[in-house]
PAZAPA-4460 file (N, C-alpha, C; in steps of 0.05 Angstrom, whole numbers, plus 32768, in hexadecimal, padded with zeros to 4 digits):
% residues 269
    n_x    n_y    n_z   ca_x   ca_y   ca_z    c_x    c_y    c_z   seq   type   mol
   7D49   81D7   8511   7D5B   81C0   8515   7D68   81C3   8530     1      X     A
   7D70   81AB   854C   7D74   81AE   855A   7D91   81B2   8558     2      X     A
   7D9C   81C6   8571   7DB7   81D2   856A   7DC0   81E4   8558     3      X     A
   7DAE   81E8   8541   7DB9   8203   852B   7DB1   8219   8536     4      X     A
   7DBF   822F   8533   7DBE   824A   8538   7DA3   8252   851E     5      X     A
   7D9B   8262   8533   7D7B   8268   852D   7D80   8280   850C     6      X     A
   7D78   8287   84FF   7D7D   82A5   84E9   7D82   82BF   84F8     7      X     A
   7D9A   82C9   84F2   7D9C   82E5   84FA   7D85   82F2   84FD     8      X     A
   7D71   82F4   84ED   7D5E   8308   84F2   7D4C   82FE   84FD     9      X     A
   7D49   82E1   850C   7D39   82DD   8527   7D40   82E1   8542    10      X     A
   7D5E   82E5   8546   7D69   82EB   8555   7D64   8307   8565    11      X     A
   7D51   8307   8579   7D46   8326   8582   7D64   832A   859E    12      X     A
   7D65   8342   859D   7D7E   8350   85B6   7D7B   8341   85CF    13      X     A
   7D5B   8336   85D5   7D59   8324   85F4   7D6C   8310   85E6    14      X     A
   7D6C   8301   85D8   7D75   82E1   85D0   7D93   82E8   85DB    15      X     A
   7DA6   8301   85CA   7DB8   82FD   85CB   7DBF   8306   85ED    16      X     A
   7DAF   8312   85F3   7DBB   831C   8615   7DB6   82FB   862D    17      X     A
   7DA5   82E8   8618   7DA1   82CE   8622   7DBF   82C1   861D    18      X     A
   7DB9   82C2   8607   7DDD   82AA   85FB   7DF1   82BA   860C    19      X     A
   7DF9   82CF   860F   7E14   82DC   861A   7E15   82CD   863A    20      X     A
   7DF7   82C7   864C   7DF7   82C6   865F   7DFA   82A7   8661    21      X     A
   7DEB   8290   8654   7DFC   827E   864A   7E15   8271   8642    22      X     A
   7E1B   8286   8635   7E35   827E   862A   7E47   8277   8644    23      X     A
   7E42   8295   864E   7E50   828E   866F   7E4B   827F   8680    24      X     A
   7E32   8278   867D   7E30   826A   8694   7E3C   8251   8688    25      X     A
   7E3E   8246   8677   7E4E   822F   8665   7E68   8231   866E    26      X     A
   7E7B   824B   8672   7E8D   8249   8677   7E99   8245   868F    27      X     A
   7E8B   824B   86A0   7E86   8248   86B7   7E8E   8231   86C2    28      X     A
   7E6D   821A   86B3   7E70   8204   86C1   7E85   81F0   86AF    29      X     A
   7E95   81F7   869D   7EAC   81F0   868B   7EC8   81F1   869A    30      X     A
   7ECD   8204   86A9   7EE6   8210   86C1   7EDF   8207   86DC    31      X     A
   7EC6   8203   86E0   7EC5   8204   86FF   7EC2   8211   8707    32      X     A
   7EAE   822F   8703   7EB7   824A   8712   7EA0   8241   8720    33      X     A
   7E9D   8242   8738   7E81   8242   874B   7E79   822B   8746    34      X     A
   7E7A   821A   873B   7E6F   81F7   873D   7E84   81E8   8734    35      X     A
   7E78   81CB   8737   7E86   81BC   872F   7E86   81B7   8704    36      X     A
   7EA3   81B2   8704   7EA6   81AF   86E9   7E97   8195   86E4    37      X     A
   7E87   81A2   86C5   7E75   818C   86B4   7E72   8191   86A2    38      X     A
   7E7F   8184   868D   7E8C   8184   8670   7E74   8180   8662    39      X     A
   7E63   816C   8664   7E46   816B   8657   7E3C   8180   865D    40      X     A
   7E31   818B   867A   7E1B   81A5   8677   7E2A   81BC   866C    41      X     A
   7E44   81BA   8663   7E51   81D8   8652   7E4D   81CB   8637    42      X     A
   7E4A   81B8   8633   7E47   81B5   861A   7E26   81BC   8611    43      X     A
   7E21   81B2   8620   7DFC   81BC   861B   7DF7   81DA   861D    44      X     A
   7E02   81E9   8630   7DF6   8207   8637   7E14   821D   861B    45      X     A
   7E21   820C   8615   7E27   8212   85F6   7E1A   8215   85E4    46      X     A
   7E08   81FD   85DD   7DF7   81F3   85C5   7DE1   820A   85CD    47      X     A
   7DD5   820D   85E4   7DC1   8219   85E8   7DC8   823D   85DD    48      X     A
   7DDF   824A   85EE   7DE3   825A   85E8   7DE8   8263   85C2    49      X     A
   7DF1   824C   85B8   7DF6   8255   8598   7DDC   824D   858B    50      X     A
   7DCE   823C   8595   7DAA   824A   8598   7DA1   825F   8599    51      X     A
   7DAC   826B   85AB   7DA1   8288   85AC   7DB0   829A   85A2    52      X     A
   7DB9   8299   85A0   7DCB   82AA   8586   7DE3   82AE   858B    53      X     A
   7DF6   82A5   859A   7E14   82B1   859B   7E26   829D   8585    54      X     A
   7E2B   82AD   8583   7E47   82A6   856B   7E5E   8296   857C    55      X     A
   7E67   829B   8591   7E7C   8295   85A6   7E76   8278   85A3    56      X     A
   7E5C   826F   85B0   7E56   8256   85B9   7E5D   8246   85AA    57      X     A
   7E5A   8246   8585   7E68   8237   857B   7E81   822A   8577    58      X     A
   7E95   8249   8579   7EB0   823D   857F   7EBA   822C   8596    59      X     A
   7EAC   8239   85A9   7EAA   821F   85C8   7EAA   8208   85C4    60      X     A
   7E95   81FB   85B5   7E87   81EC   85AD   7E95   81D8   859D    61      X     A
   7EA0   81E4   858C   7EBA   81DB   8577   7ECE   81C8   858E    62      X     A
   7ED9   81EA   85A3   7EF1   81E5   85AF   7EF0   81C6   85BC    63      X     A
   7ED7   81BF   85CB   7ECF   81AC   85D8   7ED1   8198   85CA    64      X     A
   7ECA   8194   85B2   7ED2   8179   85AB   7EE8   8177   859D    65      X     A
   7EF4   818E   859C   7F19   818E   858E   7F24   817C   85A6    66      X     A
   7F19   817B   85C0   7F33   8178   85D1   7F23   8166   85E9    67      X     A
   7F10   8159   85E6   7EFC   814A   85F6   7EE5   8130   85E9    68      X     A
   7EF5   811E   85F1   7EFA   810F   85DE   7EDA   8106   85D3    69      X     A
   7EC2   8104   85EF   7EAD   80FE   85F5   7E97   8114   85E3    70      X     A
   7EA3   8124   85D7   7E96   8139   85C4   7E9C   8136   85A8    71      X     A
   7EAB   8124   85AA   7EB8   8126   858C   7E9C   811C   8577    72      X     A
   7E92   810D   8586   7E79   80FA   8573   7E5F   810D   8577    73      X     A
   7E60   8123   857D   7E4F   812A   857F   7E3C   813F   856F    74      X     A
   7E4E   813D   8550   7E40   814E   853C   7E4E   8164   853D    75      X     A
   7E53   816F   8518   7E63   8179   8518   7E5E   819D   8518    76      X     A
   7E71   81B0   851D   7E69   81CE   851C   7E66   81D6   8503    77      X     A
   7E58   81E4   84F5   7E5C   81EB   84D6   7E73   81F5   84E0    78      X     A
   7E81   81F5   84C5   7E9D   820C   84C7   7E99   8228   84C1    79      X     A
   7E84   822B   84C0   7E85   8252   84BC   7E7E   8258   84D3    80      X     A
   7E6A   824C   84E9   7E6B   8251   84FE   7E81   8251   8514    81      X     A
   7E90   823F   8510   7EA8   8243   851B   7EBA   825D   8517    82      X     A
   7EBF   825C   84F6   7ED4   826E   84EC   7EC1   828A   84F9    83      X     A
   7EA9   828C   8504   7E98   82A4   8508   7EAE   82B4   8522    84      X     A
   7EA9   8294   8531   7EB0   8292   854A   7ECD   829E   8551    85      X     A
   7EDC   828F   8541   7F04   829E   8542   7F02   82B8   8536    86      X     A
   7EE8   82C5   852F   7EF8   82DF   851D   7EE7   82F8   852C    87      X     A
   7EDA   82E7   8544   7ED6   82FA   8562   7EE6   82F7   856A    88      X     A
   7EFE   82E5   8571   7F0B   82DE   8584   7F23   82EE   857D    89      X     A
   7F2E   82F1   8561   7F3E   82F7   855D   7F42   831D   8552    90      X     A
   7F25   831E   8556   7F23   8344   855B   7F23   8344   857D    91      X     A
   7F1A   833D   8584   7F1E   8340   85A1   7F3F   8339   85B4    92      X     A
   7F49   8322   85A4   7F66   8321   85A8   7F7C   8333   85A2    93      X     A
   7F78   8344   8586   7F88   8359   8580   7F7C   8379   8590    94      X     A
   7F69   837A   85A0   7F69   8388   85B5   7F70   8383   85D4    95      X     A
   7F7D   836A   85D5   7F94   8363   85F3   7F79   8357   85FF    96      X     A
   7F5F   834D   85F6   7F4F   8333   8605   7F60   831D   860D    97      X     A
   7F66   8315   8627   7F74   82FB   8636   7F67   82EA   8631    98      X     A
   7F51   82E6   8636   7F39   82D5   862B   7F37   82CE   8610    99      X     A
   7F39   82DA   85F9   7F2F   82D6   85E0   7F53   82CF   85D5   100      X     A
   7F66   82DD   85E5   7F87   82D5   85DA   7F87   82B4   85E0   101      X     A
   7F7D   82B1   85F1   7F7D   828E   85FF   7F63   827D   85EC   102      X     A
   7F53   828D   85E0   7F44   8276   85D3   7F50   8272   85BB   103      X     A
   7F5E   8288   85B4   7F6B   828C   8595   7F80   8275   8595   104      X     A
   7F8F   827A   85B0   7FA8   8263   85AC   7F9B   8243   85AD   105      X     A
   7F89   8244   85B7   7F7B   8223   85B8   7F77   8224   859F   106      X     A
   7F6B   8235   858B   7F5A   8232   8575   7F72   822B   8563   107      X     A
   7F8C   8238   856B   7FA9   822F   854E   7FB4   8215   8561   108      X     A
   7FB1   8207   857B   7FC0   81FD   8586   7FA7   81DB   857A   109      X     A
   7F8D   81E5   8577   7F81   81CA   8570   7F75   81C5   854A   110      X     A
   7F7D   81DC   8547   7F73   81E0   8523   7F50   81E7   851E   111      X     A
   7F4E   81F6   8536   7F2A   81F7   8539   7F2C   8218   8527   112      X     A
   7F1B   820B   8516   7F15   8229   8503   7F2F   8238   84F9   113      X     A
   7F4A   8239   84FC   7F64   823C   84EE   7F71   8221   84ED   114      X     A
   7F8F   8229   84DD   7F9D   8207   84D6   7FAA   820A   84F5   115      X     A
   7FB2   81F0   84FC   7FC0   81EE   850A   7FDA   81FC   8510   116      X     A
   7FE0   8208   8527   7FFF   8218   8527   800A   821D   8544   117      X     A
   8017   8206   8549   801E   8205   856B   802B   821B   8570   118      X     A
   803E   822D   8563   8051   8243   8568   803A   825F   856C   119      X     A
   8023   8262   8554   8012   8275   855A   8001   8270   857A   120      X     A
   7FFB   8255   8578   7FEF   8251   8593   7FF9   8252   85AA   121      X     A
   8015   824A   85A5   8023   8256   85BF   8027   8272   85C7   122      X     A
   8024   827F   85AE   8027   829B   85B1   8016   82B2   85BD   123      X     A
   7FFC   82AB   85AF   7FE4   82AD   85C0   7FE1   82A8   85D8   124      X     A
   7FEC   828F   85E8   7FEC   8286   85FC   7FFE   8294   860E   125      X     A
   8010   829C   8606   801F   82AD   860C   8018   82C9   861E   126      X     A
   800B   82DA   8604   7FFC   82EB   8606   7FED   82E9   861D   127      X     A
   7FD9   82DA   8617   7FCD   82D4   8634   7FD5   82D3   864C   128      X     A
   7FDE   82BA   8649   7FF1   82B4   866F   7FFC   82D1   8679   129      X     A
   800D   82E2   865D   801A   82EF   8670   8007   830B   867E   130      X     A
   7FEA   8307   867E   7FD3   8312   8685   7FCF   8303   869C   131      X     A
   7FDA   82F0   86A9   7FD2   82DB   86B7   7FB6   82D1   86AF   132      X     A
   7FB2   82C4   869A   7F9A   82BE   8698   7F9B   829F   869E   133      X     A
   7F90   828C   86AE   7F93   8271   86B9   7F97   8260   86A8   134      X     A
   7F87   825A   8694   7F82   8247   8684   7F96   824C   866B   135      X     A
   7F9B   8263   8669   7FB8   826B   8652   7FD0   8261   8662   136      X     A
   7FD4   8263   8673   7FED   8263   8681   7FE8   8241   868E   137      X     A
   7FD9   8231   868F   7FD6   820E   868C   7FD9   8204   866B   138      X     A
   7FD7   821C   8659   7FCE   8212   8639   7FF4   820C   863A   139      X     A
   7FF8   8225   8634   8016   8229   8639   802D   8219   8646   140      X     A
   801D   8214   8659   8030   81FA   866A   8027   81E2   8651   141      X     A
   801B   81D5   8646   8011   81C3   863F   8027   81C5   8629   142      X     A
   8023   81DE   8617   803A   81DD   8600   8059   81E0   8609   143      X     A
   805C   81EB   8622   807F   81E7   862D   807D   81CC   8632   144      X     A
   806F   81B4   8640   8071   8196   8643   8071   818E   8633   145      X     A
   8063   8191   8613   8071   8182   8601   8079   818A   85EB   146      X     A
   8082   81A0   85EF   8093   81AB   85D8   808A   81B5   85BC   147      X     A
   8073   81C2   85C1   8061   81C7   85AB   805D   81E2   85AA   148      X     A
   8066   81F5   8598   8068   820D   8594   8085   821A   85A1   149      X     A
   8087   820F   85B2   809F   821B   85C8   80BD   8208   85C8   150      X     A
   80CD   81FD   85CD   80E2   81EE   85DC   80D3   81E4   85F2   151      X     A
   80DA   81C9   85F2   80D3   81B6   8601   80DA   81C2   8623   152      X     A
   80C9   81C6   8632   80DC   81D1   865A   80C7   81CD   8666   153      X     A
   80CB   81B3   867B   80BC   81A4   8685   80C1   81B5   86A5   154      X     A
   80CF   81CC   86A5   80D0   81D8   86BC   80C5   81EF   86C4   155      X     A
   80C5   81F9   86A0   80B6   8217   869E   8092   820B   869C   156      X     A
   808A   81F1   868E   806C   81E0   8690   8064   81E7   86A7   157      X     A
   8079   81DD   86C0   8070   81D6   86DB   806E   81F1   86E9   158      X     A
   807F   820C   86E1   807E   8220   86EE   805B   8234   86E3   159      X     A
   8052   8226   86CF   8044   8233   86BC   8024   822B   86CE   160      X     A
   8030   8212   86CF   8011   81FB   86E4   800A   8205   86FC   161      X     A
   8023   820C   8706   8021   8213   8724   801D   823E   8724   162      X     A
   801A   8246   870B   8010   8261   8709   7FF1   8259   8711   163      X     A
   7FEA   8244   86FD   7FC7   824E   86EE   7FBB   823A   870B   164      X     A
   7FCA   8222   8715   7FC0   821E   8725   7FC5   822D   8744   165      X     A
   7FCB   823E   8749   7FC7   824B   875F   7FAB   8257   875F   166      X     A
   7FA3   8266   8745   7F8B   826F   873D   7F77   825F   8741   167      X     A
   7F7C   8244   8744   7F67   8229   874A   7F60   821C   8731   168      X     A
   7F70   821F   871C   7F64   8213   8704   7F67   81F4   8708   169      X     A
   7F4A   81E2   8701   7F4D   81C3   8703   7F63   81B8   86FC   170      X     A
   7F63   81C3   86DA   7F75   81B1   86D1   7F8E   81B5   86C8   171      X     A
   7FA1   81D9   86DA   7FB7   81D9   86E7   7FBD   81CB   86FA   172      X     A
   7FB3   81C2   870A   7FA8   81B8   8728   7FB9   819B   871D   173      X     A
   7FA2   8196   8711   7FAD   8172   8702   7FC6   816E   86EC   174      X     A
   7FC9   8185   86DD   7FE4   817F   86CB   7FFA   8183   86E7   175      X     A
   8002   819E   86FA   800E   8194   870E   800D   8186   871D   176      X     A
   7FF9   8175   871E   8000   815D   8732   8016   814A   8726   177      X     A
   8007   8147   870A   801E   8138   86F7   8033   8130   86F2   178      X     A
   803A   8150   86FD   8059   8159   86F8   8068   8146   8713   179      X     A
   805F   814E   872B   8064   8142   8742   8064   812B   8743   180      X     A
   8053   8119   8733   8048   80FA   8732   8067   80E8   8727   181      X     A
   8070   8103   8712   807F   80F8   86FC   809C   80FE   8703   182      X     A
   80A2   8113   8714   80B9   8124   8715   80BE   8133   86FA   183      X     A
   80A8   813B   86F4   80B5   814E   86D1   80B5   8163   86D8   184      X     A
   80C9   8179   86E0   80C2   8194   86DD   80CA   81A1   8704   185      X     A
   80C2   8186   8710   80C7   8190   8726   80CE   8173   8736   186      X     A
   80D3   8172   8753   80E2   8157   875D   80C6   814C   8760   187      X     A
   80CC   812F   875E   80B1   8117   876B   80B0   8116   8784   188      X     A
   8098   8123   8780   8083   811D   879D   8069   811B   879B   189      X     A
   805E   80F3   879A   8049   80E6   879A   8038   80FB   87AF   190      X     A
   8039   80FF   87C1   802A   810E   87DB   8021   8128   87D5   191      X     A
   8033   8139   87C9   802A   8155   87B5   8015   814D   87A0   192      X     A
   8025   8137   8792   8011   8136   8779   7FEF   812E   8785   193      X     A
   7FF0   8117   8793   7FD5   8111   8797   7FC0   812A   87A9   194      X     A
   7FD9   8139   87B4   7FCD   8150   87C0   7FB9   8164   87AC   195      X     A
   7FC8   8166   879E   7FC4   8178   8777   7FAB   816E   876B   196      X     A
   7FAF   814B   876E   7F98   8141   8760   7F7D   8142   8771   197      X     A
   7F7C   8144   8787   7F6E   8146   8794   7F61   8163   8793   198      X     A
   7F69   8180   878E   7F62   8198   8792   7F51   8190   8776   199      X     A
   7F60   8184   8765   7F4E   8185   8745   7F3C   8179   8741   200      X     A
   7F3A   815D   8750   7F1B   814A   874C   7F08   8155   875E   201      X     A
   7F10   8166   8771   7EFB   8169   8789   7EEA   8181   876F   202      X     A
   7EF6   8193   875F   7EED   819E   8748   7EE3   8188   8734   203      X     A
   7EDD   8175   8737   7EDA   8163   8722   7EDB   8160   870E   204      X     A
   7F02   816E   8703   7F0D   8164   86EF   7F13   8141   86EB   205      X     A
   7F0D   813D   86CD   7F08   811B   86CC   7F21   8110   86D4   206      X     A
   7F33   8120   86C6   7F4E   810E   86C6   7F59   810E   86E2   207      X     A
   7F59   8120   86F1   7F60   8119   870F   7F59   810A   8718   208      X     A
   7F43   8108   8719   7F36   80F8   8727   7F40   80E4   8723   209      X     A
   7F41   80D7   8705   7F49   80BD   86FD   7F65   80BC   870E   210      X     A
   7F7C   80D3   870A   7F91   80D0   8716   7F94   80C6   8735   211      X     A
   7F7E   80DD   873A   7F7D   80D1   8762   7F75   80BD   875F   212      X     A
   7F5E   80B2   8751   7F59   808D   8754   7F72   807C   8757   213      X     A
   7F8A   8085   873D   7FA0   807B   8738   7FAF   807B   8757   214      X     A
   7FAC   8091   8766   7FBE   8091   877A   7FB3   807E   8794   215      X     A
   7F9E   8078   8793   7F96   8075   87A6   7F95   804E   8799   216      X     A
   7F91   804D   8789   7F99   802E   877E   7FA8   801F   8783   217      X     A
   7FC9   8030   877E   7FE5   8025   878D   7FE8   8038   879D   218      X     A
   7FE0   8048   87A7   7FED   8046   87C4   7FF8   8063   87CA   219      X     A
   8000   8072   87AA   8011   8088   87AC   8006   809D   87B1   220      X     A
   8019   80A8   87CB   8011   80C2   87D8   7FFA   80C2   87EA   221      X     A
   7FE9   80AB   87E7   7FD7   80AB   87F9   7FD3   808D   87FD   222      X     A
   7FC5   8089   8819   7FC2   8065   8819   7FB2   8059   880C   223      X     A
   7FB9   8046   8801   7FAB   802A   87F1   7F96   802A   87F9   224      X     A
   7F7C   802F   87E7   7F61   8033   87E9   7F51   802C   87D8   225      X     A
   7F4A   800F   87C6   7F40   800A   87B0   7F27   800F   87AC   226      X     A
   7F13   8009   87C6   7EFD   801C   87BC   7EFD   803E   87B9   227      X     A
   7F10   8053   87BE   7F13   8065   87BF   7F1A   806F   87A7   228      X     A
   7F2C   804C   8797   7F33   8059   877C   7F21   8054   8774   229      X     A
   7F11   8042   8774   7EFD   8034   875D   7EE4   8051   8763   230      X     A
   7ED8   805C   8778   7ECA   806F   8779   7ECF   808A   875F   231      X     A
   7EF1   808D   8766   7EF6   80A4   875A   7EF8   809B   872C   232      X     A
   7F00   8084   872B   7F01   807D   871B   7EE0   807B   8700   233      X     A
   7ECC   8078   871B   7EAF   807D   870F   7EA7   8093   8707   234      X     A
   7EB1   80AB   871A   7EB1   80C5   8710   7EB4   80D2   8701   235      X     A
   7ED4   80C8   8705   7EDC   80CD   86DF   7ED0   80BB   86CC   236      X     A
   7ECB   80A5   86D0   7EBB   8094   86BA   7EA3   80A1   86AF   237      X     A
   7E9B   80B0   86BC   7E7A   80B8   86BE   7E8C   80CF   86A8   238      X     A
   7E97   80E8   86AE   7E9C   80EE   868E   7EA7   80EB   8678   239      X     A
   7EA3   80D3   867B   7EA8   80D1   865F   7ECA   80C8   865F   240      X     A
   7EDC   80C8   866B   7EF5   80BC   8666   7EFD   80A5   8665   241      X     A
   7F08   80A0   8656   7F06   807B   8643   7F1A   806F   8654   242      X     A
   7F2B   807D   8661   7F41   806A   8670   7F33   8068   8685   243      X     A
   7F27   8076   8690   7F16   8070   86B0   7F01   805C   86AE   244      X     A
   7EFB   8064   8695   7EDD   8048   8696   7EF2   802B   8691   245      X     A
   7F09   8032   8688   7F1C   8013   867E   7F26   800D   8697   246      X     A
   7F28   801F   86AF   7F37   8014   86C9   7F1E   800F   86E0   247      X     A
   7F05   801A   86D2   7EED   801B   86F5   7EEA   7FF3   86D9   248      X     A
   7EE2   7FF2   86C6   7EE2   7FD6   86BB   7EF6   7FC4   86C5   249      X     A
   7F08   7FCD   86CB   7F1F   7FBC   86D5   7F16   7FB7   86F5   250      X     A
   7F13   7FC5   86FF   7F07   7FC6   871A   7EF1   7FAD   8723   251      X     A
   7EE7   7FBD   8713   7ECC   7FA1   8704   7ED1   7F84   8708   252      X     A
   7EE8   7F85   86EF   7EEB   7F67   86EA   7F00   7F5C   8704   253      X     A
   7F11   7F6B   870D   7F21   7F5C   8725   7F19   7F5E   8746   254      X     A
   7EFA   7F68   873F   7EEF   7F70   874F   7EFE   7F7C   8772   255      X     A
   7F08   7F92   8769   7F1D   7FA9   8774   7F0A   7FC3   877D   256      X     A
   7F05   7FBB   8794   7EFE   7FD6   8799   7EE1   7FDD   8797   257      X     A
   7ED5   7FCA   878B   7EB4   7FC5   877D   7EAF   7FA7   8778   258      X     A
   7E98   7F97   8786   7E94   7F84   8780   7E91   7F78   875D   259      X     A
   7E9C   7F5C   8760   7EA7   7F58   8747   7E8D   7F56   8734   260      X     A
   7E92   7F5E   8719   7E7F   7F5E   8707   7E88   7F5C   86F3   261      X     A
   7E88   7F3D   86DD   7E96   7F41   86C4   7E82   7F53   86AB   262      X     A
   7E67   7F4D   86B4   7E51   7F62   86A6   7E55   7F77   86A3   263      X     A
   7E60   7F89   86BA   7E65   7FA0   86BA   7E83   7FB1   86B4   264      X     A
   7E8D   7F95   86B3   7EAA   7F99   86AE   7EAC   7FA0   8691   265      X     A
   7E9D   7F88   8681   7E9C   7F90   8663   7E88   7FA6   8661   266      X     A
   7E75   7FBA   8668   7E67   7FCC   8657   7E83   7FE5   865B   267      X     A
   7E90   7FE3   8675   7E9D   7FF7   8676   7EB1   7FF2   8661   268      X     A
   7EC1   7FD7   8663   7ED3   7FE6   864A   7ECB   7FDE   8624   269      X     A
***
């Protein structure tokens, strides 16, 4: 069956030295390390890898559509493969893994394979960041912005963003722009932010992009450019994000930036 993990005992030592190399390279193009981020081909070189036998890939796999919206429909993980998945994660976490402490906290922070528990996930997250690990220390900001596991501190969020994004993470990159967009956490400055959003879509995180579209729409931080938004707005449309296909549709229909098209206006939204 396509996508099921093959029988333990077809699984020969090449397969698994295949999936490990997989797996990574999934993670890879999931972060952005050396290419551009693409949420579909990590979703696929996931599936492939828990093909070939890694246990990991499943919980990935899980994680992705815990928290992306465009995966959600996409069939579901058995749950023992999952639960396989957190109970590597979580022998590897009680030996000080940064990596496996940060998947643990996603896994209590989204209810993937444990119950839900924002305080454990912050805790884990914790753990991590204070490893400087990038993506723990953006998780972390995410639970100081809204108050989930931690006390609400939209200052300690923004100090947390501007850790993981120094490291270049996309979507530190883009939660601090946010901050700047919004004045939460630190003073407003349109010109910073679109600066921020810009380091993150040129990574071709979706939501920046959508955001730089946003900036470049009205005007903020950078000059009024409607085809510039409507360009960036397709981008993000293209993965999969439902507000970008509802604003490049809008585009469409007020024909902004893109010759007008009510045809095309309705498939997008």
């Amino acid at each position: 069956m396509p996508g099921s993990l093959p029988p333990q005992s077809a699984v020969t030592p090449t397969d698994l030295c295949d999936a490990a190399a997989t797996c990574a390279l999934a993670l890879r193009t999931l972060d952005g390390i050396g290419t551009r981020i693409d949420l579909l081909e990590a979703n696929r070189l996931f599936r492939l890898a828990a093909e070939q036998g890694s246990v990991e890939a499943w919980g990935h796999i899980a994680l992705l559509a815990a928290t992306t919206s465009v995966f959600k429909a996409g069939g579901s993980v058995p749950e023992h493969r999952i639960e396989e998945a957190v109970a590597v994660w979580k022998a590897a976490a009680e030996t000080g893994d940064a990596g496996a402490q940060r998947l643990l906290g996603s896994c209590y922070y989204h209810g993937v394979g444990v119950p839900v528990d924002p305080t454990e996930a912050a805790r884990f997250y914790r753990l991590s960041a204070d490893q400087g690990h990038a993506k723990a220390q953006r998780n972390l900001g995410v639970c100081y912005a809204k108050g989930k596991g931690v006390p609400q501190d939209k200052t300690e969020a923004a100090r947390l963003y501007r850790l993981s994004a120094d490291q270049g993470l996309a979507g530190a990159q883009c939660n601090l722009g946010s901050c700047y967009d919004d004045g939460e956490g630190v003073p407003q400055d349109k010109t910073e932010a679109a600066r921020l959003y810009r380091l993150s879509a040129d990574q071709g995180f979706a939501k920046a992009q959508f955001n730089l579209g946003s900036c470049y729409g009205s005007g903020d931080g950078v000059p009024e450019d409607q085809s510039e938004a409507a360009r960036l707005y397709h981008l993000s449309a293209e993965q999969g994000l439902a507000y970008a296909q509802c604003r490049l549709g809008r585009c469409y229909y007020f024909g902004k930036g893109v010759p007008q098209d009510f045809t095309e206006a309705v498939r997008l939204y």
